[in-house]
N, C-alpha and C positions, 0 to 999 in steps of 0.2 A: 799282486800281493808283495808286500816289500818286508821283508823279517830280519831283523834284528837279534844275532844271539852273542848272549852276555853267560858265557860259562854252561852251564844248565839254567836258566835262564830266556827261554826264548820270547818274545814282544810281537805279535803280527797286526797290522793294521789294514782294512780296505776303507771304499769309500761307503760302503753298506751298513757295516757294521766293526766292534771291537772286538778282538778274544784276546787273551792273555793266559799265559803259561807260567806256574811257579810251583817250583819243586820245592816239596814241604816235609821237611825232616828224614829226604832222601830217596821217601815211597811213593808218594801221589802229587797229582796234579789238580788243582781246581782250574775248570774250564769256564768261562762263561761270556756268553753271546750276547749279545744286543738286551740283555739283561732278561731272556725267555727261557735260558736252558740251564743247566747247571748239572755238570758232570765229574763224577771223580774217578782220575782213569788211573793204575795202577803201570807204571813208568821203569818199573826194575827190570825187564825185561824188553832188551834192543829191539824185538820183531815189533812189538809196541808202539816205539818211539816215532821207527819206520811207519809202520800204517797210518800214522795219524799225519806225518809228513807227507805220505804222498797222496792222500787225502787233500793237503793244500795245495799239492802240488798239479793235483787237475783242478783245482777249486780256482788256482792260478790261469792252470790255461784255458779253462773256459772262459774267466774273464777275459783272456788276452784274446781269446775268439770273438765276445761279444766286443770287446775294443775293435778289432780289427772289420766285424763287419758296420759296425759303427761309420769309420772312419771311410770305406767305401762308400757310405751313404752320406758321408758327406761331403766327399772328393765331387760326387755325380752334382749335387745340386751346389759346389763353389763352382763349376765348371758352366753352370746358366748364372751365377749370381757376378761370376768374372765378366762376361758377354756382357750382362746387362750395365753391370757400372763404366765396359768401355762405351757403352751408347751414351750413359748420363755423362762419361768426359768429352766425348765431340758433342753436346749439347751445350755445355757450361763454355766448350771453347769455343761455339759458336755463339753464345753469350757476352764472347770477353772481345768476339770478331763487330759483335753489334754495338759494344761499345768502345770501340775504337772510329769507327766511322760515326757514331753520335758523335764522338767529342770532334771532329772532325764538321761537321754539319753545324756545330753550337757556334765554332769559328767562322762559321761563312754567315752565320745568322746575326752575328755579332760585328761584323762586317770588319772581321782581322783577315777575311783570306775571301778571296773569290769563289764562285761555285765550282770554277773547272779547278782553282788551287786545291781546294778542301776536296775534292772530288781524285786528284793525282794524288795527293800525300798519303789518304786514306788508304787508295790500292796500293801504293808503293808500301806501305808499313804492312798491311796485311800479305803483299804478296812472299818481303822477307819472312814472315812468321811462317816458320816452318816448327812441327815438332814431329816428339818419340820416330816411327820409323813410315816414312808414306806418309807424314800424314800434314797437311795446307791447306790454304782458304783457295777458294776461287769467284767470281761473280759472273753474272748474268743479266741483262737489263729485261726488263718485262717486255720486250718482246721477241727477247731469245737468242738477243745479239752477246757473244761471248767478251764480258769488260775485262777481265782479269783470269789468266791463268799462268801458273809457273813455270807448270813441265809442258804447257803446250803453248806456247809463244805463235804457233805457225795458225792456229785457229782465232786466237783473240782480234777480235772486230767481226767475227764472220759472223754471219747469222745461223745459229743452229738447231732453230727452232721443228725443222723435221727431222733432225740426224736420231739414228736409232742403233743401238747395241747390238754385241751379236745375238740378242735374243729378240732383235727388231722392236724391242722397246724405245720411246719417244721421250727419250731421259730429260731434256730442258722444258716441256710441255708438261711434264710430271713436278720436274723442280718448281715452275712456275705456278704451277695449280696450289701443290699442295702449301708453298711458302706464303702466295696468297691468302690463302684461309687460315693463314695464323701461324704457318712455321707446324714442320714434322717431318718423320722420317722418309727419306726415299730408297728403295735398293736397287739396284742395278748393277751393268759390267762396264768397267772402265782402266784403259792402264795402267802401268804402275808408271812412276818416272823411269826416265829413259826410256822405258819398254813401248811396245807396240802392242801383245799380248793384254785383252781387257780380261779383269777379274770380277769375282762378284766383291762390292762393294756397299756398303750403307752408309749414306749422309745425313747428315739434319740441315737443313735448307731454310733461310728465314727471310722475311721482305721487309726492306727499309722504304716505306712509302714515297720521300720526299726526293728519295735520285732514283726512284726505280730501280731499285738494285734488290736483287737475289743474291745471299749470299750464303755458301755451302761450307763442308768441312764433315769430313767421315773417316773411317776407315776399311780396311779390305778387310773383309772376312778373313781370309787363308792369313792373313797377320796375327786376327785376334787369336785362333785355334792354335795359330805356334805358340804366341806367350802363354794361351790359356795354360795348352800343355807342358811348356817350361815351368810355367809358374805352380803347376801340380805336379811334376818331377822333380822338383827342389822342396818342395811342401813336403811331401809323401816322404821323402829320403828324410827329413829333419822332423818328421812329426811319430817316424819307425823307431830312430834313434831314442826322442823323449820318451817318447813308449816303453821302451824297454827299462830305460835309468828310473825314469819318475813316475811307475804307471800310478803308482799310491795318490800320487799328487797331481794324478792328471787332469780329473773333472776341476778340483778346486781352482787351478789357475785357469781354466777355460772358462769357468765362468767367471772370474777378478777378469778375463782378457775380456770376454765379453762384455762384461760390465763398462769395462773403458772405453770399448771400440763402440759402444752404444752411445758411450757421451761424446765424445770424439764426433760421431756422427752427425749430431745433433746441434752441437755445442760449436763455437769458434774455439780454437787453442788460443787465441789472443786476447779476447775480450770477456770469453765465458756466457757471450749472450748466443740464443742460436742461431741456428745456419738459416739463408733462405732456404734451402729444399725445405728445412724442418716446417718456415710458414708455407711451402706448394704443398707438404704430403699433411698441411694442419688445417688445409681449407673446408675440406669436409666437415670437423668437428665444430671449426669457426660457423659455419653455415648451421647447423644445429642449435651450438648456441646462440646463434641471433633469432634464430625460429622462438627458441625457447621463451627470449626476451623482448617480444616484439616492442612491450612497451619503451623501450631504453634504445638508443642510435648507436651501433658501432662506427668507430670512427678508426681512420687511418692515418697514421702523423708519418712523413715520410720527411726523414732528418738529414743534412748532409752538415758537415766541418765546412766553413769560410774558408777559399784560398790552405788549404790542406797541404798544396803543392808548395806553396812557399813556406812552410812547418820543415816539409822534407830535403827541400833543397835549401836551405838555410842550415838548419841543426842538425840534421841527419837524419836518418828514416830509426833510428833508434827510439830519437826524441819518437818522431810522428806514432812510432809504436805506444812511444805512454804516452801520447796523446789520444790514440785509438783506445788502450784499455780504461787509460782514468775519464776520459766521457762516457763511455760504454758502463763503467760502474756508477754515474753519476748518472747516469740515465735510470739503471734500474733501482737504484735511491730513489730519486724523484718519484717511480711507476707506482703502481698499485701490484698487491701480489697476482691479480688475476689476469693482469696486462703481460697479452707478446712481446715480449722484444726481441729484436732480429737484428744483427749485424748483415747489411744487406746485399755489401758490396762495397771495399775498399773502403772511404769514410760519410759510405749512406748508414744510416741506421733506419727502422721501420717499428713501430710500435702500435700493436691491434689491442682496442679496449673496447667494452661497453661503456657508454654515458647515461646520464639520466636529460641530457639535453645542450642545446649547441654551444652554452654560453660555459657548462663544464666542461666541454670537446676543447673550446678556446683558450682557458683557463689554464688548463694541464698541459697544452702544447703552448701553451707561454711559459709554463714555471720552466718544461726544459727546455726552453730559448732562454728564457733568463739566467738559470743559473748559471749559465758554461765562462760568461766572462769572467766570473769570479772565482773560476779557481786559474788560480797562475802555476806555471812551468818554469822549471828554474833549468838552464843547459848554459856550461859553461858562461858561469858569472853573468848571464843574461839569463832576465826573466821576460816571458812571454805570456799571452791567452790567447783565445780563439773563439769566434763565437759562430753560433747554429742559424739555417736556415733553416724549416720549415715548411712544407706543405702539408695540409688538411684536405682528405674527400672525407663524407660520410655514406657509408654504404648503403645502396639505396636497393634494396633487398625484391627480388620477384621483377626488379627493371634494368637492372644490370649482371654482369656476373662479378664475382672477386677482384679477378685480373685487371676487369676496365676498373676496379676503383683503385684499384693499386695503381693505375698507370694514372687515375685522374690526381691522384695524393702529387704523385712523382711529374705531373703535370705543376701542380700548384705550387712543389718547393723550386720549379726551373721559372716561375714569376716571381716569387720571392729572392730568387740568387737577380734574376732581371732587374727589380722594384731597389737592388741595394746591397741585399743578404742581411744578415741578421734581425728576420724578422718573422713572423708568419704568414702563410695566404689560403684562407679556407674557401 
């Protein structure tokens, strides 16, 4: 409760309800509640004044009890929601490790670098990428032989297809099983750098079909449980604090944060279209709506920027920023209210609609290949444009799942960048 006194005069506010207090020709008070009660309490007499304050005064600390076991319950469940989004970051970074060796592969395919060139540069760039604490890529070739590791230099080339932990698990026979089947978690014991001592550990493990390569990236448990609990030791001390100053005003900005941290979520902060996770955790729905509408073909337009990198290393990655926002907004111009769109990955865009048939599927992903060259960029007294490629799958519903049409979309815009770029390929 947070009160306010103005002379004789006092103002009390919660998040429940209003009362107010005003002294009226010296004798009484009018009281009233949430507009159910209405009481007139006789104020000339200090034991009075007292009883009805300390009345707010446990009215206070019960709230501050229901706050406080509140905030235990929800210390216990940011403490699994912590865990879980470090698992979503060595997934995404083992997303950013798959497409670094794609682009790597695109070059050998293109025939700017050999297999064993595009094959060294690849691991040499992944092996520097180190991040936060412990944490790097390593490889594996499908049949167990170690391509790439940082901290252990004295194993790579060996074959480690039976080596086992100290719980005699068959860690690279697991990496390879499960990276085969599509990429997923692994847990096991393994060292730390420098160290000798294996800990328990969980990676996300994924398979790049065309070198054979297995490629991981996790981190140690006893790491994440330290930040978890740094990061609920510093939470807990700054959330006692606001408690105290602004309990009045605590739900209201909890939900304005949540509100944000929901769009945030969802949302790119640069383009304001949404995130892919938003299209992985919207498959579901997507998949209902096409049930819904069997008659109509959902389609997928997988977009990427022409030559992006020369936007960036030309004008600055400023420019490439309004180059990323103002396509992103000319795309959802272009859309239909009921179309996804998806910022999907640096300057891929992804856009899910229903059609009423393939010659509308074509139609729509031409208007946004068309219009991009016309709008121009103005950076330092030079004007510029940029135009889209394109690929088209149509989801072909009971015979594939999502994912394959996503990749066959993101197949068909790597013919269109092939075929020239600025164009479509359904």
């Amino acid at each position: 409760v947070f009160s306010m006194f103005y002379g004789e005069t006092i103002v009390t506010k919660t998040i429940d309800y209003q009362a107010s207090f005003l002294i009226l020709n010296g004798t009484a008070v009018i009281l009233n509640i949430g507009n159910e009660h209405l009481f007139v309490i006789n104020f000339m007499h200090r034991q009075n004044r007292t009883r009805i304050l300390r009345q707010f005064f446990w009215l206070s600390a019960l709230f501050f009890l229901g706050m406080m076991l509140l905030l235990v319950y929800f210390y216990k469940n940011l403490s699994v929601s912590l865990l879980h989004e470090h698992e979503r970051d060595a997934q995404d970074i083992s997303e950013i490790g798959m497409g670094v060796i794609r682009y790597f592969h695109r070059l050998q395919i293109v025939g700017d670098l050999s297999e064993a060139e595009a094959k060294r540069l690849a691991a040499e760039a992944l092996e520097n990428a180190t991040y936060v604490k412990n944490g790097y890529y390593w490889i594996n070739l499908g049949n167990g032989n170690l391509y790439m590791q940082p901290h252990t230099p004295e194993r790579v080339g060996v074959n480690q297809i039976d080596w086992t932990d100290v719980k005699g698990k068959p860690i690279f026979q697991e990496f390879i099983r499960v990276a085969k089947q599509g990429g997923g978690w692994v847990e096991y014991h393994w060292p730390k750098p420098h160290g000798t001592t294996e800990f328990r550990k969980v990676s996300y493990v994924d398979y790049f079909a065309p070198w054979n390569w297995i490629l991981g990236t996790g981190k140690y448990l006893d790491d994440i449980r330290q930040e978890t609990g740094d990061v609920l030791s510093r939470a807990s001390t700054i959330a006692l604090v606001l408690l105290c100053i602004f309990i009045a005003f605590s739900i209201f900005f909890a939900r304005q944060l949540i509100n944000q941290l929901n769009q945030l979520a969802i949302h790119d902060s640069l383009t304001g279209l949404y995130r892919r996770q938003f299209l992985i955790d919207s498959i579901p729905t997507i998949l209902k709506q096409q049930n819904r509408n069997k008659n109509r073909l959902m389609a997928i337009v997988f977009m990427d920027i022409d030559h992006f990198k020369r936007v960036n290393d030309r004008y600055g990655h400023m420019a490439g920023d309004k180059v990323l926002s103002t396509i992103a907004k000319e795309i959802m111009e272009h859309s239909r209210p009921d179309d996804l769109c998806i910022r999907y990955g640096g300057e891929e865009f992804v856009v899910v609609g229903l059609f009423d048939g393939e010659s509308a599927i074509m139609q729509f992903a031409e208007r946004l290949r068309s219009f991009t060259p016309s709008v121009v960029f103005k950076q330092a007294h030079e004007s510029f444009s940029v135009t889209l490629s394109a690929g088209v799958a149509i989801f072909r519903a009971g015979e594939e799942s999502f994912d394959e049409a996503l990749k066959r979309a993101d197949g068909h815009l790597y013919q269109a960048k092939e075929a020239g770029r600025d164009r479509v390929v359904m």
